[in-house]
MARROVO-902109 format. One record per residue (C-alpha): residue number from 1; x, y, z; residue in three letters. Coordinates in pm, 1 decimal. Layout:
NUM;X;Y;Z;ala .
...
***
This chain:
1;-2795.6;3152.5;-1249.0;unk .
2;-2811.7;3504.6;-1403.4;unk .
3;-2560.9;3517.0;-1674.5;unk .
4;-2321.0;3856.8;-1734.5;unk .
5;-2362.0;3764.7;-2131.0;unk .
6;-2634.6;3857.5;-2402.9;unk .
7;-2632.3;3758.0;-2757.4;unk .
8;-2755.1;4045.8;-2963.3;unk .
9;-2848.9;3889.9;-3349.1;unk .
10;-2948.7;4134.0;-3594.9;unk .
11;-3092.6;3974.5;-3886.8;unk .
12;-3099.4;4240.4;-4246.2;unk .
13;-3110.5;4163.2;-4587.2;unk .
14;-2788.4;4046.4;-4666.5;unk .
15;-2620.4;3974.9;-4354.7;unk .
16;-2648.5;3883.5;-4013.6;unk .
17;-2504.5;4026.0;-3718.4;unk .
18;-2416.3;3860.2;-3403.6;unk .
19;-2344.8;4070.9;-3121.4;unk .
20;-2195.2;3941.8;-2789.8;unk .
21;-2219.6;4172.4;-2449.6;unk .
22;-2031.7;4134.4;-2121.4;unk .
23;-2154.1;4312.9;-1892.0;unk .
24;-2337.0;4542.6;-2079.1;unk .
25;-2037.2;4616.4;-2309.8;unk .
26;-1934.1;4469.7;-2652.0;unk .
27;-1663.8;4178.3;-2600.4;unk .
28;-1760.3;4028.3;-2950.7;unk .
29;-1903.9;4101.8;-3292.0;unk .
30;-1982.8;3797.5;-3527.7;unk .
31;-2052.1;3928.4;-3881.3;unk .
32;-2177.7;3693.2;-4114.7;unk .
33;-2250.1;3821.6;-4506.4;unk .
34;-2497.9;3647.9;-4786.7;unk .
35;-2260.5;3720.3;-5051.6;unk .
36;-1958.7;3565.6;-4875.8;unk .
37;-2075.7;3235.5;-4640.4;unk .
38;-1831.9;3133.5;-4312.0;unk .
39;-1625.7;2861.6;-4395.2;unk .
40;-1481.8;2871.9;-4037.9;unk .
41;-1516.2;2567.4;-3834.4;unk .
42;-1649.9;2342.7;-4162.7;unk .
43;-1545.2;2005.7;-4206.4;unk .
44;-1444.6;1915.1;-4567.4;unk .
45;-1285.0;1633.8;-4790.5;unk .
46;-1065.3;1892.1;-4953.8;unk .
47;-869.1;1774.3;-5271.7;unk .
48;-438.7;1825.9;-5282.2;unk .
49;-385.4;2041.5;-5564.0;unk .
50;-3.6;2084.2;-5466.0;unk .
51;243.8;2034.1;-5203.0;unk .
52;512.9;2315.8;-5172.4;unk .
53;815.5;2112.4;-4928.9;unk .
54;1021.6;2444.1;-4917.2;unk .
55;745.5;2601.1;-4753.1;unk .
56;630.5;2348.5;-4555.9;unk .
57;224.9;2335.2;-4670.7;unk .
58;6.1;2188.2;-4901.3;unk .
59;-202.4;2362.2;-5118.6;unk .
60;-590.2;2264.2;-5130.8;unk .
61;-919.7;2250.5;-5316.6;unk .
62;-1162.2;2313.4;-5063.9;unk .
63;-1469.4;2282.8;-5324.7;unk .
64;-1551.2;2691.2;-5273.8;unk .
65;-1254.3;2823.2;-5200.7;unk .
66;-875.3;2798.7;-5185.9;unk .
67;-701.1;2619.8;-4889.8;unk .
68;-380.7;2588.9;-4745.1;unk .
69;-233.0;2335.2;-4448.7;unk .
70;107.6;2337.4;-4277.3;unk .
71;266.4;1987.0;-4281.6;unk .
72;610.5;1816.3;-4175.1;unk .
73;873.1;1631.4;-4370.1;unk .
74;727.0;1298.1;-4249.7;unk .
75;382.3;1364.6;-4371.7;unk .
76;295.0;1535.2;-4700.8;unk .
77;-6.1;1476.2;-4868.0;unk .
78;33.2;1362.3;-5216.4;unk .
79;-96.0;1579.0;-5533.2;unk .
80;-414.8;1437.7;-5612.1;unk .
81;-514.5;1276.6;-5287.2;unk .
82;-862.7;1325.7;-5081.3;unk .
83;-780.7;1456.6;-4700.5;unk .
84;-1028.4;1521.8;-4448.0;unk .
85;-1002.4;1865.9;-4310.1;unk .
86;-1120.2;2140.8;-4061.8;unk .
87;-1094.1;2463.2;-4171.7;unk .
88;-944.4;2750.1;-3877.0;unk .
89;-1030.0;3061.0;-4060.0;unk .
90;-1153.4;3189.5;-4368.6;unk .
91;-941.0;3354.6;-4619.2;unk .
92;-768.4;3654.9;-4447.4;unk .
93;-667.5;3938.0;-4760.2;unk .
94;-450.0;3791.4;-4993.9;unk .
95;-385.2;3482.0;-4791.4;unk .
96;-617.7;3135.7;-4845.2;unk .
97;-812.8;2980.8;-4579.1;unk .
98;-619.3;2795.5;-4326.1;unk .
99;-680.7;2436.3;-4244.0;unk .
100;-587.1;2131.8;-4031.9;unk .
101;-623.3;1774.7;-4081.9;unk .
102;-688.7;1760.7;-3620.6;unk .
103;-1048.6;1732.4;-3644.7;unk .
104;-1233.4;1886.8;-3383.0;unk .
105;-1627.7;1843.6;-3256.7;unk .
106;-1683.8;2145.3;-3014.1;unk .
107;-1972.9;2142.2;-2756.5;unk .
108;-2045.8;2326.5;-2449.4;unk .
109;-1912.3;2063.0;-2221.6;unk .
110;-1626.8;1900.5;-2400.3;unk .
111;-1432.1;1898.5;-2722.4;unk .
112;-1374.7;1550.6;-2906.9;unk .
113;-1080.8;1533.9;-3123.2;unk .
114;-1087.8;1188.2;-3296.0;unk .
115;-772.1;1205.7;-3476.7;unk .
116;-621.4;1349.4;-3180.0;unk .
117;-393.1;1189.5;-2910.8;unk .
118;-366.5;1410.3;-2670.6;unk .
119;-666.5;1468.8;-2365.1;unk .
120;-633.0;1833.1;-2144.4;unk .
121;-864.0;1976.4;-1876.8;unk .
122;-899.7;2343.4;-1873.0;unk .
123;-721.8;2588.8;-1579.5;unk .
124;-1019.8;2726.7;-1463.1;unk .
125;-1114.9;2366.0;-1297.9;unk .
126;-910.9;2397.5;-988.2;unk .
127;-1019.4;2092.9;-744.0;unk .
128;-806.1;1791.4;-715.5;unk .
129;-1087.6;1591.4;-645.7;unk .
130;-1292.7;1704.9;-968.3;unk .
131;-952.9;1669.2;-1178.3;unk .
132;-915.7;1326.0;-1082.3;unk .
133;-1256.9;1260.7;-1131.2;unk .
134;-1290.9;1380.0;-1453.1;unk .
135;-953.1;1191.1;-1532.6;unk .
136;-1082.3;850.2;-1468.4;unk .
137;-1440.5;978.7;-1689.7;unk .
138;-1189.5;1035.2;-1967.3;unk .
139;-1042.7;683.9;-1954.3;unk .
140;-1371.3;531.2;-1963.4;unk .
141;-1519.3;699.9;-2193.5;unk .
142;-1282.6;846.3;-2478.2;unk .
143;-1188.2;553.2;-2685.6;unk .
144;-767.5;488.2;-2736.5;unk .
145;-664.1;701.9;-3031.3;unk .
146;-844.1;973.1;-2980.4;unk .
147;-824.3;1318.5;-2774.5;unk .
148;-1050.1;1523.9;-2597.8;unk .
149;-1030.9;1860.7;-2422.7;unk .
150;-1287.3;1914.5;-2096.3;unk .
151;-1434.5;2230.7;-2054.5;unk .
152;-1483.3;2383.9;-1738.0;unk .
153;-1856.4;2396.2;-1749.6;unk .
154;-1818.8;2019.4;-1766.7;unk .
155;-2041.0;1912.3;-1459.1;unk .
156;-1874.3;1583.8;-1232.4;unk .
157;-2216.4;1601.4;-1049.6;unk .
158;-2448.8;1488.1;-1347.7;unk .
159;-2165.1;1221.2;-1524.0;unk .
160;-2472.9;1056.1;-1638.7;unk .
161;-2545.6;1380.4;-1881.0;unk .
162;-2193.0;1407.7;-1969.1;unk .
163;-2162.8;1044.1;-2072.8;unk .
164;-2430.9;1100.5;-2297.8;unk .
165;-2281.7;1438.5;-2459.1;unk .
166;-1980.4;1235.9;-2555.9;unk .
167;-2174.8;942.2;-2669.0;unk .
168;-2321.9;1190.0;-2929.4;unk .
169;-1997.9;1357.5;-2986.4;unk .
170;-1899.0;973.1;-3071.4;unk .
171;-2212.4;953.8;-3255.4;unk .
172;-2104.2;1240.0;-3495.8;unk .
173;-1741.2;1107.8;-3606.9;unk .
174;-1935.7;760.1;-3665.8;unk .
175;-2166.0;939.0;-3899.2;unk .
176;-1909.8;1116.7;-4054.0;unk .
177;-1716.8;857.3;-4131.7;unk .
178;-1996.7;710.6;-4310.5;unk .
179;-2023.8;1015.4;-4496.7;unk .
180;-1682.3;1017.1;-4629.5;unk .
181;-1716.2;673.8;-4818.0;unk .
182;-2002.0;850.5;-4955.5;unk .
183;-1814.0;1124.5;-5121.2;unk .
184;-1569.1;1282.2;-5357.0;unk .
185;-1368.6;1560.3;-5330.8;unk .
186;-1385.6;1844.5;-5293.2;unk .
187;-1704.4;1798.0;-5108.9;unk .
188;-1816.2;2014.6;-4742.0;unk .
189;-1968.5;1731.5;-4530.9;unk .
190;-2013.6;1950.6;-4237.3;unk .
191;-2104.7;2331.7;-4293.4;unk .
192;-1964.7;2589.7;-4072.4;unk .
193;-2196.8;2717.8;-3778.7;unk .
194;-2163.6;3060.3;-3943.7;unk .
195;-2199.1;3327.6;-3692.7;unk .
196;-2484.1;3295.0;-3476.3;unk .
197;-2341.1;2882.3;-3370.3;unk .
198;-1994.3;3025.7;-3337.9;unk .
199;-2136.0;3273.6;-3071.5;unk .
200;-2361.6;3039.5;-2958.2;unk .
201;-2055.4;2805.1;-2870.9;unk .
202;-1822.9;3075.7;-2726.0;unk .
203;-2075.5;3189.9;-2491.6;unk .
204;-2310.3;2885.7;-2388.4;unk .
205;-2494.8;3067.2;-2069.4;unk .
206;-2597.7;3365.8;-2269.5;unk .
207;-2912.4;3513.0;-2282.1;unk .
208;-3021.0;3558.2;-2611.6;unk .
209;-3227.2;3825.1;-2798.5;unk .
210;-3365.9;3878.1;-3174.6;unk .
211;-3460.4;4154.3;-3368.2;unk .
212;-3442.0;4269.0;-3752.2;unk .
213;-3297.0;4576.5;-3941.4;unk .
214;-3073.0;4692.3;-3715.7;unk .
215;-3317.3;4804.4;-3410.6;unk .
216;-3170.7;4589.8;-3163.9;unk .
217;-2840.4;4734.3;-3197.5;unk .
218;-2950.6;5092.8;-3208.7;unk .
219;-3140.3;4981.3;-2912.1;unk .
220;-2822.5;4865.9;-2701.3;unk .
221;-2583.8;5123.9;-2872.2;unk .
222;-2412.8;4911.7;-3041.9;unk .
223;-2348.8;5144.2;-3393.8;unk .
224;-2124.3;5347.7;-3150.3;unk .
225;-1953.1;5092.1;-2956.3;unk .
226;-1874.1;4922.8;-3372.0;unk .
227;-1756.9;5258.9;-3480.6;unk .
228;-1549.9;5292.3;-3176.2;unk .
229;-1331.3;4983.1;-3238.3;unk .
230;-1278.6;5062.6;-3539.9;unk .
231;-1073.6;5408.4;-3395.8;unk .
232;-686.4;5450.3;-3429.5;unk .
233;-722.5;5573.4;-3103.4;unk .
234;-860.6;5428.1;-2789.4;unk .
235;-864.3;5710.7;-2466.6;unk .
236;-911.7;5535.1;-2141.5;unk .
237;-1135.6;5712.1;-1820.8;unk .
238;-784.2;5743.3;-1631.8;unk .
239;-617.8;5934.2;-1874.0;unk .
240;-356.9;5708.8;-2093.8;unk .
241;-455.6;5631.9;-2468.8;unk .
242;-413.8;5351.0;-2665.1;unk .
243;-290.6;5293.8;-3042.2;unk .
244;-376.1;5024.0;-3308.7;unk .
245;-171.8;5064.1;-3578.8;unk .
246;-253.5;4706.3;-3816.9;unk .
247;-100.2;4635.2;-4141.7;unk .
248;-97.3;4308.5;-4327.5;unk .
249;244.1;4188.1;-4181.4;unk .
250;129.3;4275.4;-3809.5;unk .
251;-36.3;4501.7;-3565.1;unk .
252;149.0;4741.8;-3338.7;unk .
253;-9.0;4911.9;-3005.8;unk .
254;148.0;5199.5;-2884.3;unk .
255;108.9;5308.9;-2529.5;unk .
256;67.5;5664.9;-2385.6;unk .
257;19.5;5682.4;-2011.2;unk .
258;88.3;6071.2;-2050.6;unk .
259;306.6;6333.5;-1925.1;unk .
260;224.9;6336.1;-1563.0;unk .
261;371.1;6187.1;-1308.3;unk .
262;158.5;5946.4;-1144.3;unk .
263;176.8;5757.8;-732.2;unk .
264;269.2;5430.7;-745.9;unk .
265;-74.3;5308.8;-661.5;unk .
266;-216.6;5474.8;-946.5;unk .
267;23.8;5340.9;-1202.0;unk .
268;-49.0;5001.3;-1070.0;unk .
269;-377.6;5026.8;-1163.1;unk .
270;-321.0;5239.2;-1478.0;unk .
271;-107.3;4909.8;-1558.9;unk .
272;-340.3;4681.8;-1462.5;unk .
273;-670.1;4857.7;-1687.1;unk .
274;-416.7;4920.5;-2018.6;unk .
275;-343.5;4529.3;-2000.6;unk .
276;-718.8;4431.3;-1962.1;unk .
277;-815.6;4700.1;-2219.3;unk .
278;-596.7;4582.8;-2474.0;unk .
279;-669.9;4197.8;-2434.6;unk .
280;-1062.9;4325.8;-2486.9;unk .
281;-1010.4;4510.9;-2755.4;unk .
282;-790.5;4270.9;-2939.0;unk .
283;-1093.0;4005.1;-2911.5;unk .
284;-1314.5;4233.7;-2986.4;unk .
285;-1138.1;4360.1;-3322.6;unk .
286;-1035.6;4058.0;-3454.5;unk .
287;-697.6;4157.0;-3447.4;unk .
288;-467.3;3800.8;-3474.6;unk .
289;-112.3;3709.8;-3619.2;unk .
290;189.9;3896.2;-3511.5;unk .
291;141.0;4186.1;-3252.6;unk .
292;369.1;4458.2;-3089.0;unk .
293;312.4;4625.6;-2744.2;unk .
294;525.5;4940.6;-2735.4;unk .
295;491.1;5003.9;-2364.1;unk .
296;600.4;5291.4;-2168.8;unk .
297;1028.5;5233.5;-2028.8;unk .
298;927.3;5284.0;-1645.6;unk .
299;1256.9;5237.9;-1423.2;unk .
300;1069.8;5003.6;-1204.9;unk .
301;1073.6;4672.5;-1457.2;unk .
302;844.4;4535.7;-1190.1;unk .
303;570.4;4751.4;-1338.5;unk .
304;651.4;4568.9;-1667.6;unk .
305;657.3;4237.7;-1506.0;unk .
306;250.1;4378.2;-1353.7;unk .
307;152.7;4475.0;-1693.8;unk .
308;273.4;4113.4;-1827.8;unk .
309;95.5;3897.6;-1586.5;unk .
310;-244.0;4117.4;-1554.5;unk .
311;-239.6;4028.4;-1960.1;unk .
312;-186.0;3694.5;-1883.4;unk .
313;-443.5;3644.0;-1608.1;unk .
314;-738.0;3822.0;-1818.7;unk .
315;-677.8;3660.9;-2165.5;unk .
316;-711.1;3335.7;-1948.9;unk .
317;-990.6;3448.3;-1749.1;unk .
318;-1132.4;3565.9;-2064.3;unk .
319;-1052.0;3296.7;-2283.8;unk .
320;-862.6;3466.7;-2519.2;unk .
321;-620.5;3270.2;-2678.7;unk .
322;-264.7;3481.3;-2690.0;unk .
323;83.0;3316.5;-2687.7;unk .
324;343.4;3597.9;-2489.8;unk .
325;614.7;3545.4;-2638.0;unk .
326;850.3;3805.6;-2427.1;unk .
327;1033.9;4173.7;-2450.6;unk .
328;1240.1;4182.0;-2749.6;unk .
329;1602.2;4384.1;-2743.6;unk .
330;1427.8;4687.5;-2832.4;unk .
331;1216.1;4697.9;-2560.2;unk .
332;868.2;4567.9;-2751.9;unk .
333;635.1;4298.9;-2599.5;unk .
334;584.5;4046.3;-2866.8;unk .
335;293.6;3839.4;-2877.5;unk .
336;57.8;3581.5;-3122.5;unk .
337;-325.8;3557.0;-3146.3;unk .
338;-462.0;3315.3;-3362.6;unk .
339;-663.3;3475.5;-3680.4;unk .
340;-979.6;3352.6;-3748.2;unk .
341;-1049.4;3573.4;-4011.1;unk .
342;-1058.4;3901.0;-4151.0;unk .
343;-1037.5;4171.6;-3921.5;unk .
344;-1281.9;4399.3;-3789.4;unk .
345;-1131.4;4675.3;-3979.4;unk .
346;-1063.6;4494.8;-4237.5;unk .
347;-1414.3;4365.7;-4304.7;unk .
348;-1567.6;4689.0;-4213.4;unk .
349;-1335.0;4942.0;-4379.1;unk .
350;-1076.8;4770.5;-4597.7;unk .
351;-772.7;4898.4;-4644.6;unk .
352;-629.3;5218.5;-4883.0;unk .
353;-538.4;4929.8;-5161.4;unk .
354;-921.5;4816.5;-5113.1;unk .
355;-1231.2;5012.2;-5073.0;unk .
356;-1464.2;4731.1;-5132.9;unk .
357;-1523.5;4630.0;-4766.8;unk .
358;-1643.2;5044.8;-4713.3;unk .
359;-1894.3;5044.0;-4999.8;unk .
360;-2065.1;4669.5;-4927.1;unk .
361;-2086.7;4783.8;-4535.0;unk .
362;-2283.1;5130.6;-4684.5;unk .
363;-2460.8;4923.8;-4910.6;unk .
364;-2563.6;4700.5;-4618.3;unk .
365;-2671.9;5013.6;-4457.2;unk .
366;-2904.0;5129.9;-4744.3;unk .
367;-3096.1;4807.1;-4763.0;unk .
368;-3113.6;4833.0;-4392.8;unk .
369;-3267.9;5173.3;-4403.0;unk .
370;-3505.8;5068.5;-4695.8;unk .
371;-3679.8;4827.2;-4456.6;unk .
372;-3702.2;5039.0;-4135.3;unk .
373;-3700.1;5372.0;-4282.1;unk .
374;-3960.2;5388.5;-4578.2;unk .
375;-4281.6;5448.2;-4435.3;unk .
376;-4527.8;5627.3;-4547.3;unk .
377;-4262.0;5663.7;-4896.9;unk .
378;-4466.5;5546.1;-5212.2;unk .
379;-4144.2;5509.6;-5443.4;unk .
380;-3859.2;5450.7;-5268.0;unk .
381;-3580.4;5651.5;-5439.3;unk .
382;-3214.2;5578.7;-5350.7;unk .
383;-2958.4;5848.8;-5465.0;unk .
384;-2564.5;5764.0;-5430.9;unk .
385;-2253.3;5803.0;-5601.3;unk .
386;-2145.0;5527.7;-5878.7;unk .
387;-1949.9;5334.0;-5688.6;unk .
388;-2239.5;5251.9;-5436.9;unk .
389;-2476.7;5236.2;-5689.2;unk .
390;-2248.9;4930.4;-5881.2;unk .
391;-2270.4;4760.2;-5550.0;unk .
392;-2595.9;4732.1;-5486.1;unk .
393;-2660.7;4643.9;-5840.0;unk .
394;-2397.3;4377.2;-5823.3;unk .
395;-2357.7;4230.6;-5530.2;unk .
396;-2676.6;4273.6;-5383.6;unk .
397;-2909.2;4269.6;-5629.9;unk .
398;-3096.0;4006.0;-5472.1;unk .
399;-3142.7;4168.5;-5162.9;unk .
400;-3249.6;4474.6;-5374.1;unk .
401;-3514.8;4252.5;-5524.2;unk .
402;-3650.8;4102.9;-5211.8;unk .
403;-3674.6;4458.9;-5086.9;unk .
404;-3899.4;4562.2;-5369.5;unk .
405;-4122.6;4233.5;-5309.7;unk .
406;-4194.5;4356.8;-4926.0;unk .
407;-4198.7;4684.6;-4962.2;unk .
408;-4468.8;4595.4;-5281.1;unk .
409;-4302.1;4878.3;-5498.9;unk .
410;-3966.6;4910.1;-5702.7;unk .
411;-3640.4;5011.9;-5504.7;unk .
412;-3527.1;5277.8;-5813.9;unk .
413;-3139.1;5369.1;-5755.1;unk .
414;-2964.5;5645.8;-5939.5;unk .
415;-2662.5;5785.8;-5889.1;unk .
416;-2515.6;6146.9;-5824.2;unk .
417;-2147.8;6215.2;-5905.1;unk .
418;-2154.2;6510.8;-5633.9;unk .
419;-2185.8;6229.5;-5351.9;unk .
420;-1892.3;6054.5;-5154.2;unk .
421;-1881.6;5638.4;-5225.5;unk .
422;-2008.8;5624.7;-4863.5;unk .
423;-2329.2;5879.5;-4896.7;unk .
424;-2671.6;5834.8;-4973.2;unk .
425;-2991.8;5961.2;-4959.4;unk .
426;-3374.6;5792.6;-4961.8;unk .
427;-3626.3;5985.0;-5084.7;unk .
428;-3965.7;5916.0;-5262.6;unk .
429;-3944.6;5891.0;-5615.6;unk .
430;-4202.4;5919.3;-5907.5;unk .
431;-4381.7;5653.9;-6044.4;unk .
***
């Protein structure tokens, strides 16, 4: 079968990029830095450092980082205590990286959650038959006391094959088990996937392509189609525009269909492509927490009630997980995406309190450039302004090292006041 999907990975000194396109566009962009490793998706015996009741969490050691969980009145961890946890996303700003004691081993076929009670079977599996079928699988093959949630590339035909995923998925939670005996907290005793094996997992049937230094993506256009999402403003082929407004408490999404007057057909499917658009670009931003639709007042709610559903049907379709929660009084669709992270924007650009994010994604770009664009340069020369030049002194002075070693010369970098914290130049030096 010839699959929609292509994993783009662009492997540069420090970083790797993970690119995901759907039909030749960019759904999904995985970035993964040296300097600051996924925890996303790890499994750790994190140790309770303290448990807040008013706010309903515990507070965590998770051996590299903070960690926080959300907990009920009838089960607190105790200051002190090992727990065995999963973490849901890194550390997002200010906030500490999210965790969960429901331990979950994903796979292309099926998810096994040992600690879980509760099995599922996924929407897009619509036969009775295969339902059933895959019913009676799960009773004979997920032991009592645990959960399990069936994908819908899960294959009835072939139960032989899909006996022996879970076996292994079995396998893994009787090896870690093992493991934890082994260990003190804070320990990780499963590292996250980091970028590529999130992708990897997300999008199974993928084809998959390599390449180094950034070619690949200037190849596919993929600098653009990055820039682009990172726009206020989003103008659609049909005329209505789009804006993404985020700030740390939430994100708003304002909604301008335009001035004219439009047939009904056409505002159908004007309604139809703004709810698709924004599910797609929502995914591909990063954008999660608390979000705020400010659509157009039409006199016709039922082109509110279109706009609702067509949202609904494509963040299914597309496996984006939202949770609609409804209009409020004031006329705003409210909705929740989980967070796995930092935002797009916010790990690309920062924010006005926090340049950082700007200069280490120029400094990324410089080391880039040093490996695809130095040849026939003796002395490779890099001239920036002083808050560049701290950066790649700092935090990737490795990487400028490395760079020296291949290139077989010294990477000099100096510094001109005169130059923006985002400019630089390469030019051949003296020796």
């Amino acid at each position: 079968m010839i699959s929609n999907e292509k994993i783009i990975i662009d492997t540069s000194p420090g970083e790797k990029r993970v690119a995901v396109l759907k039909n030749n566009r960019l759904a999904n962009l995985f970035i993964e830095r040296h300097h600051a490793p996924w925890l996303r998706g790890a499994i750790i015996l994190a140790k309770v450092t303290a448990t807040r009741k008013e706010l309903g969490a515990s507070f965590l050691d998770l051996g590299t980082s903070p960690g926080y969980i959300e907990h009920t009145k009838m089960c607190q961890p105790i200051d002190g205590e090992s727990l065995l946890v999963q973490v849901l996303n890194d550390a997002h700003r200010k906030k500490s990286a999210r965790v969960s004691s429901n331990i979950c081993f994903g796979g292309k076929y099926l998810d096994l959650y040992p600690v879980g009670v509760i099995s599922s079977i996924s929407r897009k599996i619509k036969s009775k038959k295969n339902r059933g079928l895959i019913r009676q699988f799960i009773n004979e093959n997920i032991p009592n006391g645990m959960g399990v949630h069936i994908r819908d590339a899960f294959d009835v035909s072939d139960l032989l094959c899909m006996r022996a995923v879970t076996s292994a998925q079995l396998e893994k939670w009787k090896n870690l088990k093992e493991k934890i005996l082994k260990s003190r907290s804070p320990s990780i005793l499963i590292p996250s996937v980091g970028a590529l094996g999130l992708a990897m997992e997300k999008y199974p049937n993928a084809n998959i392509y390599e390449g180094k230094y950034g070619v690949l993506f200037k190849d596919y256009d993929l600098d653009y189609e990055i820039n682009r999402a990172l726009e206020r403003k989003i103008s659609l082929d049909d005329g209505a525009y789009l804006f993404f407004d985020e700030t740390e408490a939430l994100t708003s999404i304002d909604v301008d269909i335009g001035s004219k007057s439009k047939p009904r057909s056409e505002t159908t499917s004007l309604v139809a492509h703004l709810a698709e658009e924004i599910v797609w670009q929502l995914r591909l931003r990063e954008i999660g927490g608390i979000i705020l639709i400010d659509f157009p007042r039409f006199k016709n709610f039922k082109i509110r009630d279109n706009f609702l559903k067509t949202m609904q049907s494509f963040a299914l379709s597309e496996e984006v997980s939202l949770v609609i929660h409804g209009w409020t009084r004031t006329g705003l669709l409210e909705i929740t995406k989980p967070r796995g992270g930092n935002s797009l924007k916010d790990l690309l650009v920062g924010t006005t309190e926090d340049n950082t994010p700007t200069l280490e994604t120029t400094a990324l770009k410089v080391l880039r450039s040093l490996m695809k664009e130095t040849t026939g340069i003796a002395y490779p020369k890099v001239v920036c302004s002083p808050f560049l030049k701290n950066v790649l002194n700092t935090t990737f002075d490795e990487e400028i090292g490395n760079i020296s070693d291949k290139l077989g010369t010294k990477v000099v970098i100096t510094e001109d006041s005169q130059m923006t914290y985002n400019e630089f130049l390469i030019k051949n030096g003296i020796s």
